[in-house]
C-alpha positions as CSV (number, residue, x, y, z in Angstrom):
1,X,0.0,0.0,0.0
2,X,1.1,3.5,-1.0
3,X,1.7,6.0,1.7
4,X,-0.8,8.9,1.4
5,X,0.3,12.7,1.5
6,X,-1.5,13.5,4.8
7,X,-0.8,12.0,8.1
8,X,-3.7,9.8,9.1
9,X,-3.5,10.6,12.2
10,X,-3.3,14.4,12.4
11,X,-4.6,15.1,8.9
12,X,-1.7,17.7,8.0
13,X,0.3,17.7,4.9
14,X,3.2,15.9,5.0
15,X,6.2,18.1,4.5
16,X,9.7,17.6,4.3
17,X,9.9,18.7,8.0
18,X,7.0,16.2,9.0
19,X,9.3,13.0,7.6
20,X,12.3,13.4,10.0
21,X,11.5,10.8,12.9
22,X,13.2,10.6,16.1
23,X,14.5,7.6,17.5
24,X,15.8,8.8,21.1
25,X,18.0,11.7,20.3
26,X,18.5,10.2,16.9
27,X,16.7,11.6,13.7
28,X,15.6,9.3,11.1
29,X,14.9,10.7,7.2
30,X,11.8,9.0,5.4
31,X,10.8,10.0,2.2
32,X,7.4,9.2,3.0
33,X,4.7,8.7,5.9
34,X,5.9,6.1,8.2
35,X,3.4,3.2,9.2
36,X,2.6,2.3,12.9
37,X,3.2,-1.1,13.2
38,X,0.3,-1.2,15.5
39,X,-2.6,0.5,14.1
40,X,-1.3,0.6,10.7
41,X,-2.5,4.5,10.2
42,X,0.2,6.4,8.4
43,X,1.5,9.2,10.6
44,X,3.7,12.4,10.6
45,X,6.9,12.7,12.3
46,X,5.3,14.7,15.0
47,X,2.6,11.7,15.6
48,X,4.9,8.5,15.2
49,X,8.3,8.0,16.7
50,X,10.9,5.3,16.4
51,X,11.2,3.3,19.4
52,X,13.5,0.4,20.2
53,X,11.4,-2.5,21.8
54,X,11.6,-5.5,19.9
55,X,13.9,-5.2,16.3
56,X,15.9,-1.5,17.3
57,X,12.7,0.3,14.6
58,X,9.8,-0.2,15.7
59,X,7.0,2.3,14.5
60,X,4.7,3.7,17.0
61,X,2.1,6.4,16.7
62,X,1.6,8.3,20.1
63,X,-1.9,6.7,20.5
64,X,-0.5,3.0,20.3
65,X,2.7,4.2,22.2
66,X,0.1,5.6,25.4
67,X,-1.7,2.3,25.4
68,X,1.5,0.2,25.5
69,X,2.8,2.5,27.9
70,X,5.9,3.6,26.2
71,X,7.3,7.3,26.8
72,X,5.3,9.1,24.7
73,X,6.6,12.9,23.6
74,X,7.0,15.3,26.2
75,X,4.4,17.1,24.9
76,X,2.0,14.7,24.6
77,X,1.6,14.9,20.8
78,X,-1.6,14.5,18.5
């Protein structure tokens, strides 16, 4: 399945800014959406992060992230 231009979780645009993930104080370039391996929605950089659980890149939206109980942003995200 093809990414789509808008964060599925959010519903922005996905800009060039929106693909750089963060994987603790890593940054990891996409050049598309990235896919929670949870939920499977597509989601922006500021509604997915990179975590290292199971395989070192594993894709969690915040949602998924809260329910797992996983740090989530320090904001709290979308």
């Amino acid at each position: 399945m093809e990414p789509p231009g808008n964060c599925q979780a959010c519903r922005r645009v996905a800009t060039e800014s929106m693909l750089r993930y963060h994987r603790g104080a890593d940054v990891v370039h996409h050049e598309s959406l990235l896919q929670c391996d949870i939920c499977e929605r597509f989601a922006c950089a500021e509604c997915l992060k990179v975590y290292d659980i199971i395989s070192g890149y594993d894709f969690l939206c915040h949602e998924c992230a809260r329910e797992l109980g996983a740090p989530g942003p320090p904001n709290g995200g979308h």
